[in-house]
C-alpha positions in Angstrom: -137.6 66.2 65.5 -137.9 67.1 69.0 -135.0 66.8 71.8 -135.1 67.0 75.5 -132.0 68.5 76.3 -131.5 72.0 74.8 -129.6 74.4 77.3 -130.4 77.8 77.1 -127.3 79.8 76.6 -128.5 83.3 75.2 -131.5 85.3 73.9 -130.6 88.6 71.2 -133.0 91.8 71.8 -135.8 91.4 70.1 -136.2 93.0 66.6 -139.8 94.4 65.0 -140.4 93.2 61.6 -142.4 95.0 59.3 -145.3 92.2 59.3 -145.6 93.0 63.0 -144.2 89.8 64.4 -140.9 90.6 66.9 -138.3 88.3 66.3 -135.9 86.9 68.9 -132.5 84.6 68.3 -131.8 82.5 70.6 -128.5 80.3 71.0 -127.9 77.0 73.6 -127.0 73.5 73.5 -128.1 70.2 73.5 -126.1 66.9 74.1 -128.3 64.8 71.7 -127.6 67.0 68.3 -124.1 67.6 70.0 -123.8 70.7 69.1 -124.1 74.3 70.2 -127.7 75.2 68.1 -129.3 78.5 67.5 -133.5 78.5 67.6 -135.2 81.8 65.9 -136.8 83.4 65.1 -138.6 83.2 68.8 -141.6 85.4 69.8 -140.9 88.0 72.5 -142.7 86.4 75.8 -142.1 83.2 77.5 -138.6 82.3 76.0 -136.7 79.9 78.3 -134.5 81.4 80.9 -130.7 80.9 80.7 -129.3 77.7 81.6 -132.7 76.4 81.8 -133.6 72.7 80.3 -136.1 72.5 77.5 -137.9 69.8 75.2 -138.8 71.4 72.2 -140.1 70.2 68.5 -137.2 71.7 65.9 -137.2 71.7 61.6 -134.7 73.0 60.2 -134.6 77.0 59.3 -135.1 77.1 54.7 -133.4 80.8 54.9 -130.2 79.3 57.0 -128.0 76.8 56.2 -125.5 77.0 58.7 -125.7 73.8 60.4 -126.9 75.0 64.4 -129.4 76.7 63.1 -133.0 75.5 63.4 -136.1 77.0 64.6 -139.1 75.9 66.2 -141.6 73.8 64.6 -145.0 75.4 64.4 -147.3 77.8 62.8 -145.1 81.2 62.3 -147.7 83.0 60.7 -148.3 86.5 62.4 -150.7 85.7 64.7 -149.3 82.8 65.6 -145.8 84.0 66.1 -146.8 85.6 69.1 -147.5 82.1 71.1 -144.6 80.3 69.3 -142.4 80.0 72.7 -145.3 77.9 74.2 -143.5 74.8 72.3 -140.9 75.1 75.4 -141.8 72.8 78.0 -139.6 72.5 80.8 -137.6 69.7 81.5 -135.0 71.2 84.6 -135.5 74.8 85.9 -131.1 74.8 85.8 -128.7 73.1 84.6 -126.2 71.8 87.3 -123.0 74.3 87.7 -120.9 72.2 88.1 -121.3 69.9 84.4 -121.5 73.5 82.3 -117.7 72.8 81.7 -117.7 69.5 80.5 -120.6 70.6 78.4 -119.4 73.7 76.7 -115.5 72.2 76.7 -116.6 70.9 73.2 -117.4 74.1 71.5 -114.5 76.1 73.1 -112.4 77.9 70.8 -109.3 79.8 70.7 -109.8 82.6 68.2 -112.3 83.8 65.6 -109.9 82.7 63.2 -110.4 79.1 64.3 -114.1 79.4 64.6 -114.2 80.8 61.1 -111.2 77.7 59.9 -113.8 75.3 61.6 -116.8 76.6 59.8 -118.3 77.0 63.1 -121.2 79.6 63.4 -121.4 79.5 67.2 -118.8 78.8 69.4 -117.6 79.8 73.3 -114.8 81.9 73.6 -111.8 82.2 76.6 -111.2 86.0 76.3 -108.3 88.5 77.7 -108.4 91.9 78.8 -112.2 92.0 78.4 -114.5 95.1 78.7 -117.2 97.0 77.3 -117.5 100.1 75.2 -120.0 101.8 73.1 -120.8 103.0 69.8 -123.0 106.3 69.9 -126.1 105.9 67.3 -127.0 109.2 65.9 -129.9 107.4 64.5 -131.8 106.7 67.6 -134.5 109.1 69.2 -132.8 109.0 72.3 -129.5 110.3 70.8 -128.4 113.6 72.1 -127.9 114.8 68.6 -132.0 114.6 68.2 -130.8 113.4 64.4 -134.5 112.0 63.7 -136.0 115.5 64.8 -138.2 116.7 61.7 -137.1 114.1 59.6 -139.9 112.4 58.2 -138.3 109.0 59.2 -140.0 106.5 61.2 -138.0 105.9 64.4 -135.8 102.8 64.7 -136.8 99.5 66.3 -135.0 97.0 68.4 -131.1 97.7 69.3 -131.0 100.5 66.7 -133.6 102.6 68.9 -131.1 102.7 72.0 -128.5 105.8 72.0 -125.5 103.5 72.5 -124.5 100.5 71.4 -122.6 98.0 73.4 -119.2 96.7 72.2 -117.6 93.5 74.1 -113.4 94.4 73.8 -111.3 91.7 74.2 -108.0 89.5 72.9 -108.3 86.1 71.6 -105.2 83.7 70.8 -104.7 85.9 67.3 -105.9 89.2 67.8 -108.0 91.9 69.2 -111.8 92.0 68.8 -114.8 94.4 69.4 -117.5 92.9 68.7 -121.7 93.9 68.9 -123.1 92.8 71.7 -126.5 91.7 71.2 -127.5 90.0 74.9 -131.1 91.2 75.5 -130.3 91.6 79.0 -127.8 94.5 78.1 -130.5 96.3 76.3 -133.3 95.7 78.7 -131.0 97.3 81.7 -130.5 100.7 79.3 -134.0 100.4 78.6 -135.2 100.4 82.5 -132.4 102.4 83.9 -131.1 104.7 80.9 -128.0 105.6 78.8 -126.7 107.2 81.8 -126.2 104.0 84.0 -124.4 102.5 80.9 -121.4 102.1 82.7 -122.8 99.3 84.9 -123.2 97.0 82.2 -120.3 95.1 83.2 -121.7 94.7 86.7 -124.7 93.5 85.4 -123.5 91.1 83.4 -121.5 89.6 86.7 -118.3 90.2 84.2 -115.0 89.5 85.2 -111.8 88.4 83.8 -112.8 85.0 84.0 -116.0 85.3 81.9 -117.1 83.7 78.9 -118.4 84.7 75.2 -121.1 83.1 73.4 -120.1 84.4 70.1 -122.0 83.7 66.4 -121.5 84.8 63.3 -124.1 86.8 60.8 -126.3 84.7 58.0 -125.2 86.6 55.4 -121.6 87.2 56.4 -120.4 84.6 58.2 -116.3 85.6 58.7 -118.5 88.8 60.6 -119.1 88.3 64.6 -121.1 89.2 67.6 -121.5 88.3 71.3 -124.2 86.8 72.0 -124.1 86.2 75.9 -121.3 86.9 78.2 -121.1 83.3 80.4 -119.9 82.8 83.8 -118.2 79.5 85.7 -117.0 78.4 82.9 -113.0 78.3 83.7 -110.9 79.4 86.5 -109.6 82.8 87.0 -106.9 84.1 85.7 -104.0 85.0 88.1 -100.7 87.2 88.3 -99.6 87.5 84.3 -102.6 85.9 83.5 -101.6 82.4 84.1 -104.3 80.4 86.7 -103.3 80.5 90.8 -102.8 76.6 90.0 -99.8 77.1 87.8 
């Protein structure tokens, strides 16, 4: 199968395996399987940009069988792996601002606890009271602790080799969440500028307190969550008791 339309939404930081592929998640949407879809395991270099339009062949993933997930078909054999992202060909550099609404207004939901009713493994998220914390990782090499000093481990890959975690903080309809946040971009801004410019993330990310989550849910435990990207333009913002100007 091979659609024209997918919309790239998000990209996960990109995990070593022990065959010595890297693997990247990615999540987006496309109008002709109407539905929001996650594509892995992608190779590091050349994976579309966000909001970008892509044709690309797809199979379904044998390991997943949580309906938006496929992955691309092709060779995934080591080697190969590597060059798997070439399958992209672009279709629109960006998609228009102003149809993301009416695009993602499908996959909106109202709480985790929805998502999880609906079976949904993907889905975009209207959050309150949103910011960012962090979880320190004693495990890292970068960790001020120096926990893998002398300890005959080999050091971690992929998010687990970064000091501090981001968290994304926020309410749903139901209840309060703090999820992993796994957007590459977050960990490639610690990579480049340290732990100590941590606290920009949210600048970064262009967040405010009318942003959007890309959330998804884990293989193996699905009622467990994660953001995937933090999206912007996607409603209006909130005003004075965090009702719209409009109302």
């Amino acid at each position: 199968m091979t659609i024209d339309d997918f919309v790239m939404l998000g990209k996960t930081v990109p995990e070593p395996q022990s065959d010595g592929r890297t693997f990247v998640c990615s999540a987006g949407v496309s109008s002709t399987l109407r539905e929001l879809i996650r594509v892995y395991p992608l190779g590091r270099y050349g994976a579309p940009r966000r909001w970008s339009v892509s044709q690309v062949p797809l199979e379904r993933n044998p390991k997943d069988s949580r309906r938006e997930s496929f992955k691309v078909a092709g060779d995934r054999s080591p080697g190969a792996h590597d060059h798997i992202n070439d399958a992209f060909t672009t279709v629109r550099p960006e998609y228009p601002k102003a149809g993301r609404i009416e695009l993602l207004a499908p996959y909106e939901v109202a709480s985790i606890k929805e998502a999880n009713a609906r079976k949904m493994s993907l889905a975009v998220i209207h959050p309150e009271h949103l910011d960012i914390n962090f979880d320190h990782n004693p495990e890292s090499p970068d960790s001020p602790q120096l926990a893998l000093f002398d300890s005959g481990k080999p050091e971690p890959q992929g998010a687990k080799r970064f000091a501090y975690i981001p968290r994304i903080h926020f309410r749903d309809s139901e209840r309060e969440n703090h999820l992993m946040l796994r957007d590459w971009g977050c960990f490639e801004f610690m990579r480049k500028y340290g732990d100590g410019r941590r606290g920009e993330l949210p600048d970064a990310l262009h967040m405010t307190p009318s942003s959007s989550l890309l959330v998804g849910n884990f293989n193996r435990h699905r009622s467990s969550w994660l953001v995937i990207s933090v999206l912007n333009g996607l409603r209006e913002a909130p005003g004075l008791f965090g009702l719209s100007d409009a109302a």
